[in-house]
C-alpha positions in Angstrom: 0.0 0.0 0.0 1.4 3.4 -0.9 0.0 6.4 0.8 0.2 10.0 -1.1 -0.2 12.9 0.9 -1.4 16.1 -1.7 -0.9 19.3 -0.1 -2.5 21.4 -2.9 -1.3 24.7 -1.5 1.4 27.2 -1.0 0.3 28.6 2.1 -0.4 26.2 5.0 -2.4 28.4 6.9 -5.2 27.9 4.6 -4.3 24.9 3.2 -6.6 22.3 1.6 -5.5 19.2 2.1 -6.4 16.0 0.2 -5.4 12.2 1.4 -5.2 10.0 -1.3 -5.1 5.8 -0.3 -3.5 4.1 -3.2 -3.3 0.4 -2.9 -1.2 -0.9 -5.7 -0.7 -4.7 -4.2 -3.1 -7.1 -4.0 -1.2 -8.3 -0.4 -3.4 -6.5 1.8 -1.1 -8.5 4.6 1.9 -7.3 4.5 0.0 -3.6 4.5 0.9 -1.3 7.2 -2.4 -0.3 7.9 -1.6 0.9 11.3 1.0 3.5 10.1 -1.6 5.0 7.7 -4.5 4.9 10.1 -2.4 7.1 12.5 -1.0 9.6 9.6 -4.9 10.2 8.5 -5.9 11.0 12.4 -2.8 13.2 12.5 -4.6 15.3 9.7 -7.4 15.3 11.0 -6.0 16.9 14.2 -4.1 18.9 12.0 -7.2 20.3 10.1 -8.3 21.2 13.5 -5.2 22.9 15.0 -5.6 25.1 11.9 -8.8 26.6 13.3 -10.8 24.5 10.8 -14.7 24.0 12.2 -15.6 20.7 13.2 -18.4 20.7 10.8 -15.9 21.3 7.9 -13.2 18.8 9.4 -16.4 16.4 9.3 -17.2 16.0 6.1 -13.8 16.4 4.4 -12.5 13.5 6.4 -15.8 11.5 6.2 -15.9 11.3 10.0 -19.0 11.6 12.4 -18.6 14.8 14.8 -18.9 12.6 17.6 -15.8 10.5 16.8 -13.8 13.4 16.4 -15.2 14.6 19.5 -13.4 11.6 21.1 -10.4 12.0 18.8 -9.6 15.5 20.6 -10.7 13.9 23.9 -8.0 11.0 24.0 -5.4 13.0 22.2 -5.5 15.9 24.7 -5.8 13.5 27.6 -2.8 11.7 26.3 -0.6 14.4 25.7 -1.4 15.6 29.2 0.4 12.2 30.2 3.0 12.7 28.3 3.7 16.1 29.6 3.4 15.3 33.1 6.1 12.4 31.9 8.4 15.1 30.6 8.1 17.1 34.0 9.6 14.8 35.9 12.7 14.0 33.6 15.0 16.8 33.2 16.4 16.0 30.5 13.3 16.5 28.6 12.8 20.3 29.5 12.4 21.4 26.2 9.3 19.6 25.4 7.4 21.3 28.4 6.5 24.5 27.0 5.5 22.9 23.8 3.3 20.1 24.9 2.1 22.6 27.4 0.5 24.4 24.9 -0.3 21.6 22.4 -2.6 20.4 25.4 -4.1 23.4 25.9 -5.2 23.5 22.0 -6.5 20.6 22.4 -8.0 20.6 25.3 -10.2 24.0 23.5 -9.8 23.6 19.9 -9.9 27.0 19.7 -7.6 29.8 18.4 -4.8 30.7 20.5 -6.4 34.0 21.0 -9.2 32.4 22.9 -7.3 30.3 25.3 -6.9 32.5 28.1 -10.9 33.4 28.0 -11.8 29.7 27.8 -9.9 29.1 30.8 -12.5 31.4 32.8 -15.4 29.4 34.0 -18.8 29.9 32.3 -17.0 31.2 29.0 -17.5 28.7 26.0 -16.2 29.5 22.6 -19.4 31.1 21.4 -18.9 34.0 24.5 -15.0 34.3 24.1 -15.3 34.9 21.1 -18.1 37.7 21.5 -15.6 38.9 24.5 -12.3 39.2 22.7 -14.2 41.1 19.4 -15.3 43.2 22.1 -11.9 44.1 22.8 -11.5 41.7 26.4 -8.8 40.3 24.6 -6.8 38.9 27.5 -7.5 37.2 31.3 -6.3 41.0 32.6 -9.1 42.9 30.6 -11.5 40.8 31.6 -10.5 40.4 35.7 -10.7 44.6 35.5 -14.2 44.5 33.2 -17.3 46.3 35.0 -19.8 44.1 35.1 -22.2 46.4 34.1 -20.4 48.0 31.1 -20.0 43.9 29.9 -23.9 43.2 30.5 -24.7 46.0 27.8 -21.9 45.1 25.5 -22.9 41.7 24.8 -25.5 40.3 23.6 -27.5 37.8 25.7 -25.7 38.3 28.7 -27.3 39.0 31.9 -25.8 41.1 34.7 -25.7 38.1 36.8 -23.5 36.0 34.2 -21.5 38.7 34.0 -20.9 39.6 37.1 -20.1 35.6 37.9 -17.6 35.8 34.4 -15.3 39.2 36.2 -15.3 37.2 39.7 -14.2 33.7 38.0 -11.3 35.7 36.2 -10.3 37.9 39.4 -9.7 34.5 41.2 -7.8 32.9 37.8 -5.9 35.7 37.7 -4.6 35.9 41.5 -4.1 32.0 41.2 -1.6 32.3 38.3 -0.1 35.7 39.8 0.0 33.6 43.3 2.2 31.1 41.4 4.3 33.0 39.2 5.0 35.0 42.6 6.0 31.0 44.0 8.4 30.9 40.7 10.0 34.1 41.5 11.1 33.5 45.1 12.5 30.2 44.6 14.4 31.9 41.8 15.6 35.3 44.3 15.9 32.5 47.2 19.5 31.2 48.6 20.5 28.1 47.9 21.5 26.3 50.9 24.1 24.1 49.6 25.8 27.4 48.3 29.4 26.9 48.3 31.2 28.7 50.9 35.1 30.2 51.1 37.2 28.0 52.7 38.4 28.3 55.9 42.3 29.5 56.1 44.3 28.5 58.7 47.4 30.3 60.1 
């Protein structure tokens, strides 16, 4: 079996991507159907990662909405493993930042932009995306937001929704300040093992 891969464009951020199975033997045995099973699942959480709608991702790859439901599910909880894996082996240190953020993506399956709203309880992707074209662009905007002012800026939002939206990111927001805080005075504190001048004796 011989798979071709047809990237029929020059600029992958919009790019439309065709999988073509060719199966030129008539040995369907001795086919790796394992390897190509993965590679088609890899583009289809590709297709996703490239802010592609579910809907659209659905019918180019012929799969049911529910399946790739479960798709995102097992590869996000999976790549959580595999960063929590990485964290306790120094020598993989460079991976952390990028898986960090790979299981974020798929954790949403949202643009990046929308990340740090969708961490904020109560806000879907429907409402972060009404927040950030609103110009609440960031966890900081929105922690400092008048519940009021966002009430009459968005549509279908009640004062009460609101109100719970600015109090969820004012506690997000001292939770990741709290920690970053925790990062910077194990950085500024002394070691105690520090090496000390030896002692001279006369």
């Amino acid at each position: 079996m011989e798979v071709v891969l047809l990237f029929q464009s020059a600029n992958m951020e919009s790019a439309n991507m065709e999988v073509v199975l060719l199966s030129q033997s008539a040995n369907m045995e001795s086919a790796n159907t394992e390897v190509v099973s993965r590679m088609y699942l890899a583009l289809v959480l590709f297709s996703l990662l490239k802010d592609l709608n579910l809907w659209i991702v659905s019918d180019r790859f012929q799969m049911s909405r529910g399946f790739i439901q479960s798709l995102l599910s097992s590869s996000s909880a999976f790549c959580s493993c595999v960063l929590h894996f990485t964290e306790e082996l120094e020598e993989f240190w460079p991976f952390r930042a990028l898986l960090t953020e790979l299981t974020r993506r798929l954790s949403y399956c949202v643009t990046s932009e929308l990340i740090p709203l969708m961490e904020v309880a109560g806000v879907m992707e429907a409402r972060a995306k009404q927040l950030y074209n609103a110009g609440y662009k960031t966890l900081t905007h929105l922690a400092n937001a008048d519940p009021a002012v966002l009430s009459n800026t968005l549509e279908n939002l009640h004062r009460k929704q609101a109100n719970q939206i600015v109090a969820s990111a004012k506690m997000l927001l001292s939770e990741k300040a709290a920690a970053l805080q925790e990062e910077v005075d194990d950085l500024l504190t002394l070691p105690k093992d520090l090496p000390s001048a030896p002692l001279i004796s006369l």
